[in-house]
C-alpha positions as CSV (number, residue, x, y, z in Angstrom):
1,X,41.9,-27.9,-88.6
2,X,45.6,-28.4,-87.6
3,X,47.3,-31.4,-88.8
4,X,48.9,-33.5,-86.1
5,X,52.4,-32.0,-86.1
6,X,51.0,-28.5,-85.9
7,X,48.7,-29.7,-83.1
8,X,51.6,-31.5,-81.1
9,X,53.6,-28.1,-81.4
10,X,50.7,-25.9,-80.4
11,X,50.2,-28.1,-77.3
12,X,54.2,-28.4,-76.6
13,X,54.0,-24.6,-76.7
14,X,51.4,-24.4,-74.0
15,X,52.7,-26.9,-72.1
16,X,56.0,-25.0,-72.6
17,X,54.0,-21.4,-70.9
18,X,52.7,-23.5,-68.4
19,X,55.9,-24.8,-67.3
20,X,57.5,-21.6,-67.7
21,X,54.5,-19.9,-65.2
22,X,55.3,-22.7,-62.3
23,X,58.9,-21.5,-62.8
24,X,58.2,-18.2,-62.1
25,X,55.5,-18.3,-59.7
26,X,55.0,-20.6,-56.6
27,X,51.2,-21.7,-57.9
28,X,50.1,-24.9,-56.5
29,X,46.6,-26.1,-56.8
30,X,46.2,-24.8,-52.6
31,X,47.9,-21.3,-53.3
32,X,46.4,-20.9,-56.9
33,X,42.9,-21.0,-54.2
34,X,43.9,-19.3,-51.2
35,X,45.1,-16.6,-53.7
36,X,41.7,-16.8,-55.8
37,X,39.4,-16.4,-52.5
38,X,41.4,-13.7,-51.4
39,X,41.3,-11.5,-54.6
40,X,37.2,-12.4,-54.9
41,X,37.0,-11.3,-51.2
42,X,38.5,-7.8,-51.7
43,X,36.5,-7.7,-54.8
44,X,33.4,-8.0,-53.6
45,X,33.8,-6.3,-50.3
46,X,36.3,-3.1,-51.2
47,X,36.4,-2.9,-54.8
48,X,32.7,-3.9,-55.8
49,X,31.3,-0.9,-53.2
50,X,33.3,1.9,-54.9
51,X,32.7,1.0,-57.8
52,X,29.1,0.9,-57.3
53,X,29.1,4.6,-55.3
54,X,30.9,5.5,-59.0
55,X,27.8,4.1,-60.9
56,X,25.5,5.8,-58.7
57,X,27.3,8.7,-59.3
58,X,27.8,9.2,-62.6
59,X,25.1,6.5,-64.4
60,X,22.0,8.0,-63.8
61,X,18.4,6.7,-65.0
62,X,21.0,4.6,-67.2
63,X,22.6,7.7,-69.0
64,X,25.9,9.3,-68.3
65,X,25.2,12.2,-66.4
66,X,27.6,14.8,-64.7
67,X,24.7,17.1,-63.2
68,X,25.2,16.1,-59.7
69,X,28.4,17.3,-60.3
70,X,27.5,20.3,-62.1
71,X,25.8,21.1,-59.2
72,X,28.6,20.7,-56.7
73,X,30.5,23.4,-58.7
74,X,27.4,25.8,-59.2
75,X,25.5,25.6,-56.4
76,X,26.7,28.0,-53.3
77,X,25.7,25.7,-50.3
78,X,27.5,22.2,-52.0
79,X,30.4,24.6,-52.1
80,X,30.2,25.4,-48.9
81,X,30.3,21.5,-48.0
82,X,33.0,21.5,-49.4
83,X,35.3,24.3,-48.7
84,X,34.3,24.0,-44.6
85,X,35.4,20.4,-45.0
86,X,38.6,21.3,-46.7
87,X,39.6,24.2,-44.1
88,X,38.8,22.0,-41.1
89,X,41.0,19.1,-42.8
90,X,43.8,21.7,-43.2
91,X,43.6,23.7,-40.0
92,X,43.7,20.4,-38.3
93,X,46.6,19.2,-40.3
94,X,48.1,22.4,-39.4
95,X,47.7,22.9,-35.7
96,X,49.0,19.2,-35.3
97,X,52.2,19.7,-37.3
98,X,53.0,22.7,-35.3
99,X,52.1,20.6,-31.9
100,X,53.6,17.0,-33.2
101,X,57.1,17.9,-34.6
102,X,58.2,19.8,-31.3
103,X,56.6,17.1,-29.6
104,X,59.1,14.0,-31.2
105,X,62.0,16.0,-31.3
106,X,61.7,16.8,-27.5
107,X,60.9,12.9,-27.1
108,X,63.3,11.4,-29.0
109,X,66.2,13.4,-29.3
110,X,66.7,14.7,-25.4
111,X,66.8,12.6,-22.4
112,X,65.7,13.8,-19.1
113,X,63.8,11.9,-16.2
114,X,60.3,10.8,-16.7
115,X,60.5,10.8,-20.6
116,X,59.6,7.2,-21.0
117,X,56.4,7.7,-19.1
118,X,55.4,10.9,-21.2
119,X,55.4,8.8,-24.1
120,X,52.9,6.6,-23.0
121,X,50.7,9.5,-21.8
122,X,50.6,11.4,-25.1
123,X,49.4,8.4,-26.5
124,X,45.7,9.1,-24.2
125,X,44.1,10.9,-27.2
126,X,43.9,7.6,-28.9
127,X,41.4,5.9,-26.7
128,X,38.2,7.8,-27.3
129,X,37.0,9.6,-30.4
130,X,36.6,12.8,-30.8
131,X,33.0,13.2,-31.3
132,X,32.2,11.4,-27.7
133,X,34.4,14.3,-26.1
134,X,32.3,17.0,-27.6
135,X,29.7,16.2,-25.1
136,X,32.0,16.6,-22.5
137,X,33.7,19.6,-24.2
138,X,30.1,21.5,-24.8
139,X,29.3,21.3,-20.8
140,X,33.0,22.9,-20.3
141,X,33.2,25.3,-23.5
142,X,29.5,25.9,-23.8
143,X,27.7,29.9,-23.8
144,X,27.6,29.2,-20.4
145,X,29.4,26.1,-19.5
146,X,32.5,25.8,-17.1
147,X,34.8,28.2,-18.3
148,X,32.7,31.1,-18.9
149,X,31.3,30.9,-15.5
150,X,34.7,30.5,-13.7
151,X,35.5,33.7,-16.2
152,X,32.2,35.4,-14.4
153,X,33.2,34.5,-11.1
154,X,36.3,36.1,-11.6
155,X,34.2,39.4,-13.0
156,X,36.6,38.2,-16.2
157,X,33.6,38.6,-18.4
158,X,29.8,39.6,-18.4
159,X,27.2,36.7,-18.6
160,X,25.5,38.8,-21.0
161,X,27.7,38.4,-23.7
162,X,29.3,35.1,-23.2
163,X,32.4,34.0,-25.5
164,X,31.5,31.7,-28.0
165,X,35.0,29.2,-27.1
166,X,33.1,26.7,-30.1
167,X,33.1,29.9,-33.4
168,X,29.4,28.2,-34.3
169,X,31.2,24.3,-34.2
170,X,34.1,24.8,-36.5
171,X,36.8,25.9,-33.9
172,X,34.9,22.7,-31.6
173,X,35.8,20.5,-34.0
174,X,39.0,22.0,-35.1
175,X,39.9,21.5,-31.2
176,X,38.7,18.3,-30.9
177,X,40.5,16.7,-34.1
178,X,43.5,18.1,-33.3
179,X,43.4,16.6,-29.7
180,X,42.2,12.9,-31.2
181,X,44.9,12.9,-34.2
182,X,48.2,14.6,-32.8
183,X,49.6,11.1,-31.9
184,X,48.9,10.0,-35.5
185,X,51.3,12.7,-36.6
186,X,53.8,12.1,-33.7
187,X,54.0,8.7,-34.7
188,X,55.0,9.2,-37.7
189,X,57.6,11.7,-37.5
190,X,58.8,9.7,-34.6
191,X,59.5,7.0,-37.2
192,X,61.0,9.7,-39.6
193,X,63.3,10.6,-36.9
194,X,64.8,7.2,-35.9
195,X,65.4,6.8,-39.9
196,X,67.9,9.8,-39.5
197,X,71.7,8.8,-39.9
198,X,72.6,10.4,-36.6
199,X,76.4,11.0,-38.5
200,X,74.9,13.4,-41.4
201,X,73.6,16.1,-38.1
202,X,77.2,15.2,-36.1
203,X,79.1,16.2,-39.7
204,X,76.7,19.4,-40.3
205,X,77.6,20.5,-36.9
206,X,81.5,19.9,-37.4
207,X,81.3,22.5,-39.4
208,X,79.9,25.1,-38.0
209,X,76.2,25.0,-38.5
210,X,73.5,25.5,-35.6
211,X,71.5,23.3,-34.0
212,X,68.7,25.5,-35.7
213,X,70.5,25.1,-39.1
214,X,70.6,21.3,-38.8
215,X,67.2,20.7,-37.9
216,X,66.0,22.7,-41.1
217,X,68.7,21.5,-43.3
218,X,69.3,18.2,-42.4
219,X,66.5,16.6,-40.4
220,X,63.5,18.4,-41.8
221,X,64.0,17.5,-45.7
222,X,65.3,13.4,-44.5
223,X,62.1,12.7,-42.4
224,X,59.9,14.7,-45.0
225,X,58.3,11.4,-46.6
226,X,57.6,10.4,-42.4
227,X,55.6,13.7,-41.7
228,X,53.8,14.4,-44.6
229,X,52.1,9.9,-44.7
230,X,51.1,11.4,-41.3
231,X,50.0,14.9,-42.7
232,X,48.1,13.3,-45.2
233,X,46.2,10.8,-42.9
234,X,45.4,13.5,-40.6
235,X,44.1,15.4,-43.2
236,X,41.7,13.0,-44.4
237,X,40.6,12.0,-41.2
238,X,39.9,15.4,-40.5
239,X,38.0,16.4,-43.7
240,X,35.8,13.5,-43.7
241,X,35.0,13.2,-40.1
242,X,31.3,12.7,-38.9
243,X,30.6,12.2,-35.3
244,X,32.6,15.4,-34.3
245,X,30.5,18.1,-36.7
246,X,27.2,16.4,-35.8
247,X,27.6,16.2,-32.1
248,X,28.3,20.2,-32.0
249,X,25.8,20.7,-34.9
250,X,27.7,22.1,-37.7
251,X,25.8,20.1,-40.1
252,X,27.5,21.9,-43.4
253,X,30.1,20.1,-43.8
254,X,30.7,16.7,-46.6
255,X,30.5,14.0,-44.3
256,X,27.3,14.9,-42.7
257,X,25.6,15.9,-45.7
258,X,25.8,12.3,-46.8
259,X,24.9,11.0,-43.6
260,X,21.5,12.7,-44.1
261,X,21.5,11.0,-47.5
262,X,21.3,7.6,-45.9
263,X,19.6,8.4,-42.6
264,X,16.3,10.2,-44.6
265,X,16.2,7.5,-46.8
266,X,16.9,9.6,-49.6
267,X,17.8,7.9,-53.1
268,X,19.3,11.1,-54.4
269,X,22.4,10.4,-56.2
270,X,24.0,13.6,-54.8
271,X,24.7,11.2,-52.2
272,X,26.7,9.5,-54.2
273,X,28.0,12.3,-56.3
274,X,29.9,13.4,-52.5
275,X,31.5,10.3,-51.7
276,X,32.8,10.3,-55.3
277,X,33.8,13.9,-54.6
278,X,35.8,12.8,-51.2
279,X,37.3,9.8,-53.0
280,X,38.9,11.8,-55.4
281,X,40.0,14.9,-53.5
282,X,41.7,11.9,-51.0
283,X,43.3,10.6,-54.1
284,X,44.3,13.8,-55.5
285,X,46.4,14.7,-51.8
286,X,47.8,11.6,-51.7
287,X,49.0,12.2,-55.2
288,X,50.4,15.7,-54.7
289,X,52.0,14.4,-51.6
290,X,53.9,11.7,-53.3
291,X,55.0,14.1,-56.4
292,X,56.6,16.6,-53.7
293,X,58.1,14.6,-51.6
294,X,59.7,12.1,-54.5
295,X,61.0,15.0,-56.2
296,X,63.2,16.1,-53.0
297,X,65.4,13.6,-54.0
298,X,66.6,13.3,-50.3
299,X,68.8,10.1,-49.7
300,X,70.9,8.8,-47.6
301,X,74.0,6.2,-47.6
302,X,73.7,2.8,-46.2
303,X,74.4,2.7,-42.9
304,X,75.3,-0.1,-40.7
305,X,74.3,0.1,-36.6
306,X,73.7,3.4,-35.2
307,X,72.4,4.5,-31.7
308,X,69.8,6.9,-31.4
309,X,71.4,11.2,-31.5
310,X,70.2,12.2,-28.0
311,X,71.2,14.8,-25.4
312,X,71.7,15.1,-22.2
313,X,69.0,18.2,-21.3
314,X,69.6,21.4,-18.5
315,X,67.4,22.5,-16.1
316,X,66.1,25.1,-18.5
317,X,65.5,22.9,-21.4
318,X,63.6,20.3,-19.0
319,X,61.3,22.9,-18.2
320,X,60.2,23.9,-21.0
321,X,59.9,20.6,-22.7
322,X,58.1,19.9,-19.1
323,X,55.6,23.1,-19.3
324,X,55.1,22.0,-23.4
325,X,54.4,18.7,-22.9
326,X,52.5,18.9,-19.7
327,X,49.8,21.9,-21.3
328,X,49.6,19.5,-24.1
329,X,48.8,16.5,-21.8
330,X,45.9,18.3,-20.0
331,X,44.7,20.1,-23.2
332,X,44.5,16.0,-24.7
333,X,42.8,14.9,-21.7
334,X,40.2,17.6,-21.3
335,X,37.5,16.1,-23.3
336,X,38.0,12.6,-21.0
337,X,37.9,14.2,-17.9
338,X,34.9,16.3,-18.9
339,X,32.8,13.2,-20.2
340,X,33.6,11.7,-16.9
341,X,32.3,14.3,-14.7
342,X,29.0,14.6,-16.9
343,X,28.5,10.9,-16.8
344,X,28.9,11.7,-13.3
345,X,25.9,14.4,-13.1
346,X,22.6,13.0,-12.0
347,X,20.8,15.6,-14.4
348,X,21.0,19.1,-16.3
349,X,19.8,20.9,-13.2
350,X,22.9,19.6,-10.7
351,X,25.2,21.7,-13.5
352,X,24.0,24.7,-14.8
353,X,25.1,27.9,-14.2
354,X,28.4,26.6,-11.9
355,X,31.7,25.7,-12.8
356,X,31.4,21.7,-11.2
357,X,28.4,19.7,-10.5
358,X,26.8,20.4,-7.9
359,X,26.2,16.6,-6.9
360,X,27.5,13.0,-8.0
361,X,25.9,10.0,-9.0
362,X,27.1,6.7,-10.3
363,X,23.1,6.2,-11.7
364,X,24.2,7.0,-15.2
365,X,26.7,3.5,-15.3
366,X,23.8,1.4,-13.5
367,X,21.8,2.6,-16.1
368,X,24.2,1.7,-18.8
369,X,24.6,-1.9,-17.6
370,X,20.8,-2.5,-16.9
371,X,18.8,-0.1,-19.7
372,X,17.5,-2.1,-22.9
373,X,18.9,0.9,-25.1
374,X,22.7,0.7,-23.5
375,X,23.7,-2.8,-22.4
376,X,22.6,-4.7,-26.0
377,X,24.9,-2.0,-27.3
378,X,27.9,-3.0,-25.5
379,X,27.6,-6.7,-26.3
380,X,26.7,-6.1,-29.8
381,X,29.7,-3.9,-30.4
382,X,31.3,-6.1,-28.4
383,X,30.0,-9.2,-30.8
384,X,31.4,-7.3,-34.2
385,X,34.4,-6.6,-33.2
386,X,35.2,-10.1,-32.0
387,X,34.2,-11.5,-35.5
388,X,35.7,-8.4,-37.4
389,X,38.8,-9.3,-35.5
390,X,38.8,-13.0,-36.3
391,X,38.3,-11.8,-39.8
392,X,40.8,-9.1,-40.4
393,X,43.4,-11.9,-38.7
394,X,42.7,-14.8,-41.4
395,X,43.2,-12.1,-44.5
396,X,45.9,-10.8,-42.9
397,X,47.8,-14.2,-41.8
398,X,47.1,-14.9,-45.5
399,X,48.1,-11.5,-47.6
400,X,51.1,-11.4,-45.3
401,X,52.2,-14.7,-46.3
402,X,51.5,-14.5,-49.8
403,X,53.4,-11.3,-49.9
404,X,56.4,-12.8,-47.9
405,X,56.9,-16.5,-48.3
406,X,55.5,-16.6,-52.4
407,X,56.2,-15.8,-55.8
408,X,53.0,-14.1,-57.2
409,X,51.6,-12.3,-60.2
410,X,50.6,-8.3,-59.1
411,X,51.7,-8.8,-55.2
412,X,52.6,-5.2,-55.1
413,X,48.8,-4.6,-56.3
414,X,47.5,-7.0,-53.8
415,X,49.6,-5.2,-51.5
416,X,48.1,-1.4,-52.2
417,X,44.2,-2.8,-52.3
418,X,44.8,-4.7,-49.2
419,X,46.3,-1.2,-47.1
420,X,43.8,1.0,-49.3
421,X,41.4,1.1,-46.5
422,X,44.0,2.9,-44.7
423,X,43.7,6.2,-47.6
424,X,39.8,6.0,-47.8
425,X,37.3,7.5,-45.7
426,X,35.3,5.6,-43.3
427,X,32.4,7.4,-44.6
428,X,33.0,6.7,-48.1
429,X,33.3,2.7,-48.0
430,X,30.4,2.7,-45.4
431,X,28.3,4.9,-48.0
432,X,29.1,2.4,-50.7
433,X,28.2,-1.0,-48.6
434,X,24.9,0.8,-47.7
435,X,24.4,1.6,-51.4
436,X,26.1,-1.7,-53.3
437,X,24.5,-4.3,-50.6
438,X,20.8,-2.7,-50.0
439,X,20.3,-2.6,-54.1
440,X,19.8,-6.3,-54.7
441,X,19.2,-5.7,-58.3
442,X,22.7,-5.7,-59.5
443,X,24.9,-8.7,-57.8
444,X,23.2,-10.1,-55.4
445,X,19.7,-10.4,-57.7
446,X,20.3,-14.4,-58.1
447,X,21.0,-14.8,-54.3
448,X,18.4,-16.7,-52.6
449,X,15.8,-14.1,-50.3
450,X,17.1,-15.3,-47.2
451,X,21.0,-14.7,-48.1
452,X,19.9,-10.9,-49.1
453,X,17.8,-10.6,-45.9
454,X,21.4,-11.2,-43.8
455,X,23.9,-9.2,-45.8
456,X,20.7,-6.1,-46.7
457,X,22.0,-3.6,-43.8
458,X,18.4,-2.3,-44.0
459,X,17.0,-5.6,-42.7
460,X,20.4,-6.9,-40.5
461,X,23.4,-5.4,-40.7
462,X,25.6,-7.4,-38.2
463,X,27.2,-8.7,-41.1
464,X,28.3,-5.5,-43.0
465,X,29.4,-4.0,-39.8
466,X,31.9,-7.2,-39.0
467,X,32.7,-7.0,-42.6
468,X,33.6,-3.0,-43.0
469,X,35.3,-3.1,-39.2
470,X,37.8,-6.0,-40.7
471,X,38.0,-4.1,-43.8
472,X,38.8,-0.8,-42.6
473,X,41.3,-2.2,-39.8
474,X,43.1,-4.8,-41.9
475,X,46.4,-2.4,-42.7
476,X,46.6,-2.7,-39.0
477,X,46.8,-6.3,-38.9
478,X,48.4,-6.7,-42.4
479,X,51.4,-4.6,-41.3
480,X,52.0,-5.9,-38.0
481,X,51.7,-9.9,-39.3
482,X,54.1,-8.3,-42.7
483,X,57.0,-6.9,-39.9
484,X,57.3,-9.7,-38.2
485,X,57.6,-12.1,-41.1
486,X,60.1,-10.0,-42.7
487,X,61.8,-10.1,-39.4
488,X,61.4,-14.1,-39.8
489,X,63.8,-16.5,-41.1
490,X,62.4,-18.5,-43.7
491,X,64.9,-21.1,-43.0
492,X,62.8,-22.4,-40.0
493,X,59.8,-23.5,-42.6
494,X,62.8,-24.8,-44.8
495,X,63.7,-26.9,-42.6
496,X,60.3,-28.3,-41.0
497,X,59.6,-29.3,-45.0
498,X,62.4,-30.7,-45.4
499,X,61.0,-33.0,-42.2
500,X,58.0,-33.5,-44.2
501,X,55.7,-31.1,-42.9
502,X,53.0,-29.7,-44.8
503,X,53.0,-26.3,-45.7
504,X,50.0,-25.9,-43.9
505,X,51.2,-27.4,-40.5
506,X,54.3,-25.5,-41.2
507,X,52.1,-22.6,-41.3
508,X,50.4,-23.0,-37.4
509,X,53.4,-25.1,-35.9
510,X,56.2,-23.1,-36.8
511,X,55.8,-19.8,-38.8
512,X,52.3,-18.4,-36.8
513,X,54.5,-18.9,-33.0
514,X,57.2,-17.3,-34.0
515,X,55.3,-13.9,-35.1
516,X,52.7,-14.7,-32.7
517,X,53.7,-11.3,-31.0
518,X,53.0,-9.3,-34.4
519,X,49.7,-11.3,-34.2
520,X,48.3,-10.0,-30.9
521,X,49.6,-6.6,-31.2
522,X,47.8,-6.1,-34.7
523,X,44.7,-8.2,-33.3
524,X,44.2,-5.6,-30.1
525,X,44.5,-2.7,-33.0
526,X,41.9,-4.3,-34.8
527,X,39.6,-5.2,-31.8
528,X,40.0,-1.5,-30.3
529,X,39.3,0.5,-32.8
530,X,36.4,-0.9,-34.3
531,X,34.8,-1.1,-30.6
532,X,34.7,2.8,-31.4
533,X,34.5,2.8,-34.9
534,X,32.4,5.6,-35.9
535,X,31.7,5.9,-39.3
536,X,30.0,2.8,-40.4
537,X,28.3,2.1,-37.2
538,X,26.6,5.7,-37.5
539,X,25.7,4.9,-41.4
540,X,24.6,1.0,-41.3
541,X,23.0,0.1,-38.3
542,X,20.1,1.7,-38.6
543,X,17.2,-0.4,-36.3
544,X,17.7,0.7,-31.9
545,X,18.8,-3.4,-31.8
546,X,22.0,-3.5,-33.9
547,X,23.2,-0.4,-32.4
548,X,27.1,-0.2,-31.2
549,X,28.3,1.9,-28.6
550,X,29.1,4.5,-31.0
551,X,25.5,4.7,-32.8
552,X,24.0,3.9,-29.3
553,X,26.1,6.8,-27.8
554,X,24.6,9.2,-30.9
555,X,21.0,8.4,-30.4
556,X,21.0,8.8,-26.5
557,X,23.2,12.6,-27.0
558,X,20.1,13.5,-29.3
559,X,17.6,12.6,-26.4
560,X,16.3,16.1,-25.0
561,X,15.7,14.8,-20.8
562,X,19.5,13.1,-19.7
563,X,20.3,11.4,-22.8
564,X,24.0,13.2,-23.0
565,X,24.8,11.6,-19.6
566,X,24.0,8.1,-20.3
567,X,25.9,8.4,-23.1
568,X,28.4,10.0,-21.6
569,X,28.7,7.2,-18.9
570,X,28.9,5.1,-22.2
571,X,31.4,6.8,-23.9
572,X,33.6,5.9,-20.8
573,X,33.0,2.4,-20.6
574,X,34.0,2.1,-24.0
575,X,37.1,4.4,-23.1
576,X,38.1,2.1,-20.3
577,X,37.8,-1.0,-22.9
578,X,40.3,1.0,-25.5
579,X,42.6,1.7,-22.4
580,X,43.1,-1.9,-21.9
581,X,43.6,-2.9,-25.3
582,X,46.5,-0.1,-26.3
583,X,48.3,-0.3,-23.2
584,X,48.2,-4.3,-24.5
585,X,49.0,-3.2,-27.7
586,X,51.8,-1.2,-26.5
587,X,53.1,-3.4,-24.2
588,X,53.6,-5.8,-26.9
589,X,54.9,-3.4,-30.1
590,X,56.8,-0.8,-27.8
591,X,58.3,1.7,-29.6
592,X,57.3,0.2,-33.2
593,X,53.3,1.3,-32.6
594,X,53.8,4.0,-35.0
595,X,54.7,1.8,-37.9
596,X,51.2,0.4,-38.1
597,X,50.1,3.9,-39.0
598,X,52.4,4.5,-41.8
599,X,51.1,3.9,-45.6
C-alpha cells in the first residue's frame, strides 16, 4: 500500500503523462474513436487475412512445419511455378521499360501537333484487362487464326505448319501484360520527368555534352526512384497475374496454381505455402528496389518555378515519334478491337479458316442484356463496386484527414498499411479472405450463425467482394483525397472554428468542397477498376448468382458451343463502362493521373 503522499504523487505523475500526450497529440474523445475504428478496420480486413495465410502456411496440424516449403525448393514442378512466374514478371517489366521511357520522353519533352491527344490515347490499355483480350487475341494469333491465314493467303507460310505467334501461352501473356501495364510505367516516369530541374540538362549541355550524354547522365539517374515504383508494380502485377495464364491455358504458373487450390476445394496448405511465397518475393523486390535506388544518392537543389524543358521537333523527328507512337497505339488496341469483332461473330463456324468473319451479328449483346447467366452479372458487379466505392471514400476521407489535419501516434505506419494494398497481390489478399473468413473457428467462432452465413464467401460473398474491391483500391482514393488536402489551406477550417463550427460540419461544409475534385477523381478510380477487378472476383464468388463480369466473363470463355462470344460481347460492355469512367477521371486529374499510381 502507498501512503497518501506517495499516492497523490503517483496520480500527479499520471495525470502529468496524460497531460503531456494531449500536448503532443490532437486526441479528443471523437478522434481517439474515429482513429480506433479505423485501426480495428485494417486489422481485421488487411492485417488479420495475411496473417492468417502465414498460419496456414507455416502452423500445420498445430506444429511448426516448413514442409510445404521444403517442397517448393525440392520439388521440380513447384519450381517451375515459380521460375515461369518470375520470367514473365521480368520480361514484362522489361519490354515495357524499353516501350515506356521512349514513350514519356517523346511526350513530354518535344512538342509537335496532336501531342495532347496521343496522350490520352496511350492511356486505352487501361480500360480492359488483359485476360478479356486474350479471347480476342487467340481468334487473331491462334494456329490458325487471323494472321496465319492472311500469311497463307499471301503463300507467306504453309497451313501445315502454322507459327505458334502464342510460344505454348507464355509469349500470349507476355504480349498481353505488356499491352495492359505500359501506361503504369509511362506514368510514372512521366512523373520522374516533370521532377527534373530543367537547369541541371541546360548546364550539362553548356558544356559540351550530348543530348545522348544528358539523358544517361543527368535525366536517367534523377528520375531513377520514378521508373523503378513503376518497374516494381509492373513487375508484380505481372508475376502474380491470373486471368491472362488461365484464359490461354498455361496453367504452370503461381497464381493459377492457387486458384486451383480454392476452386477444387482443396484444404492443402501448399495453398497457402504460395501466397506466403508471393508475399515475400513482392517484399523482397520492393526491398532491393529501395536499397539501390537510396544508395544513388541522386539530389537535387531547391528549386523555385520552372517551366517544363521541351523542343520544338522537325519533320524528321515527328515522324518517327509519329510511326513509334502510332505502332504502339494499334499494337495496345489490338486485343479491343479483336474482342469486338468476336463479340460480333454469330458463331465459330462464320470465322474459321478466314482472316474476318464471314457474317455480323449484334445477338451476342441481346444475349448479354437478356440471359440469366450475363445481365445478374452486370448489376451485381455493378452493386459491389458501388458499395466498395462508398467504402474506400469514408476510409479514405478519414486516413487522409488524420494524416493531414492531426497530430497522431504511428501516422507514417497508418500511412504504409493504408497504401499496402497497392504492393500486394490481388491474389494473395483474396487467397487470405477466402481462407481467414470461410474458417469460422478462429475469430469469427463467437459470431452469431447468421453473421458468419453473410461474411462466409462460401455461402455469400457480396460482402467480401465490396470489402477486398475497397481494400485493394483505397491507395487510389487515399492519394487523390491526401493531394488535395495538402494542396488545402488549413486556414479555411481555422477560421470556420473560430465561427464556432464543429469540426465535423467543418469537415462537410468547408474542407470536403474544396477537395471535392480530388474526391471524384479518386471515387471513378475506385469504381472502375473494381468493375473489372479480376483477382478476387475469380477466387471468392464462387455460386453462378454472385458472379461479376469478370468471373461471369471466365465461366462463359470455358463453355465449349459460343461461350467465348458472349463473353466477349461482355467484356465490351464492361470496356465501354471503364471508358467513361477514366475519361472522367482524366477530365478531372489531367496531367496528375499518374500520381495515383506511385507508392
Amino acid at each position: 500500500m502507498l501512503d497518501r503522499p506517495e499516492a497523490e504523487q503517483s496520480a500527479h505523475r499520471n495525470l502529468s503523462l496524460m497531460d503531456k500526450i494531449k500536448r503532443q497529440y490532437d486526441f479528443t474523445p471523437s478522434i481517439t474513436l474515429i482513429f480506433g475504428l479505423t485501426i480495428l478496420f485494417f486489422i481485421v480486413f488487411l492485417i488479420y487475412p495475411l496473417l492468417y495465410v502465414f498460419k496456414e502456411a507455416f502452423w500445420i496440424e498445430n506444429n511448426f512445419n516448413l514442409t510445404y516449403f521444403k517442397l517448393i525448393v525440392t520439388d521440380p514442378n513447384i519450381r517451375e511455378l515459380v521460375i515461369n512466374s518470375f520470367k514473365i514478371g521480368v520480361m514484362v517489366t522489361l519490354v515495357t521499360s524499353i516501350i515506356s521511357l521512349p514513350l514519356a520522353y517523346f511526350l513530354t519533352r518535344y512538342r509537335y501537333p496532336g501531342r495532347d491527344m496521343l496522350r490520352a490515347v496511350i492511356l486505352i490499355p487501361m480500360i480492359m484487362p488483359p485476360f478479356v483480350g486474350a479471347i480476342g487475341m487467340q481468334q487473331f494469333f491462334g494456329l490458325y487464326g487471323s494472321v496465319n491465314m492472311l500469311l497463307e493467303k499471301l503463300n507467306l507460310m504453309d497451313l501445315a505448319e502454322p507459327i505458334d505467334w502464342f510460344g505454348g501461352g507464355f509469349w500470349g501473356v507476355v504480349m498481353l501484360s505488356t499491352l495492359h501495364l505500359y501506361p503504369i510505367m509511362y506514368l510514372n516516369i512521366v512523373a520522374a520527368l516533370a521532377n527534373v530541374d530543367p537547369s541541371l540538362e541546360e548546364a550539362a549541355e553548356n558544356m559540351g555534352a550530348s543530348r545522348f550524354q544528358v539523358f544517361r547522365q543527368i535525366t536517367l539517374p534523377l528520375m531513377m526512384p520514378g521508373y523503378f515504383a513503376g518497374a516494381i508494380l509492373v513487375f508484380i502485377w505481372a508475376f502474380t497475374d491470373l486471368g491472362t495464364p488461365l484464359i490461354f491455358n498455361y496453367n504452370e504458373v503461381v497464381a493459377v496454381r492457387i486458384f486451383r487450390q480454392v476452386t477444387e476445394a482443396n484444404q492443402n496448405p501448399m495453398g497457402y505455402a504460395l501466397v506466403v511465397l508471393i508475399i515475400v518475393l513482392t517484399a523482397l523486390a520492393f526491398y532491393i528496389s529501395k536499397r539501390w535506388t537510396g544508395s544513388k544518392h541522386y539530389e537535387m537543389l531547391g528549386r523555385g518555378h520552372v517551366t517544363s524543358r521541351e523542343t520544338e521537333t522537325n519533320w524528321g523527328m515527328r515522324g518517327i515519334i509519329y510511326l513509334f507512337i502510332g505502332g504502339l497505339t494499334f499494337s495496345a488496341l489490338l486485343p479491343h478491337i479483336s474482342v469486338i469483332l468476336v463479340s460480333l461473330t454469330p458463331d465459330a463456324s462464320q470465322w474459321r479458316l478466314s482472316v474476318l468473319p464471314q457474317s455480323w451479328s449484334f445477338a451476342h449483346y441481346i444475349e448479354t442484356f437478356t440471359h440469366s447467366d450475363t445481365l445478374p452479372s452486370i448489376l451485381n458487379s455493378l452493386k459491389y463496386s458501388v458499395f466498395s466505392t462508398l467504402l474506400a471514400l469514408l476510409v479514405g476521407v478519414v486516413v487522409s484527414y488524420l494524416l493531414t489535419r492531426k497530430r497522431l501516434p504511428f501516422q507514417n505506419l497508418l500511412d504504409a498499411i493504408a497504401m499496402l494494398p497497392l504492393a500486394l497481390p490481388g491474389v494473395a489478399i483474396a487467397f487470405g479472405y477466402m481462407g481467414s473468413f470461410a474458417d469460422t473457428t478462429l475469430l469469427l467462432r463467437h459470431l452469431p450463425e447468421t453473421f458468419i452465413n453473410v461474411i462466409d464467401p462460401r455461402k455469400n460473398p457480396t460482402f467480401l467482394l465490396i470489402i477486398s474491391y475497397a481494400v485493394r483500391r483505397l491507395p487510389y482514393m487515399l492519394r487523390s483525397i491526401y493531394a488535395g488536402l495538402q494542396q488545402t489551406s488549413v486556414t479555411y477550417e481555422e477560421a470556420s472554428q473560430n465561427m464556432g463550427a464543429t469540426p465535423v460540419r467543418t469537415l462537410y461544409k468547408i474542407t470536403l468542397p474544396l477537395v471535392i475534385a480530388n474526391i471524384l477523381a479518386g471515387a471513378i478510380l475506385v469504381f472502375s477498376f473494381s468493375m473489372l477487378e479480376v483477382s478476387d472476383s475469380l477466387i471468392l464468388a464462387m455460386q453462378d448468382k454472385y458472379y461479376p463480369i469478370t468471373k461471369a466473363i471466365w465461366s462463359l470463355s470455358q463453355r465449349p458451343d459460343h461461350g467465348p462470344y458472349t463473353a466477349s460481347a461482355l467484356g465490351v460492355v464492361g470496356m465501354l463502362i471503364l471508358i467513361a469512367c477514366l475519361l472522367g477521371a482524366g477530365r478531372v486529374l489531367g496531367g496528375k493521373l499518374g500520381e495515383i499510381f506511385r507508392i
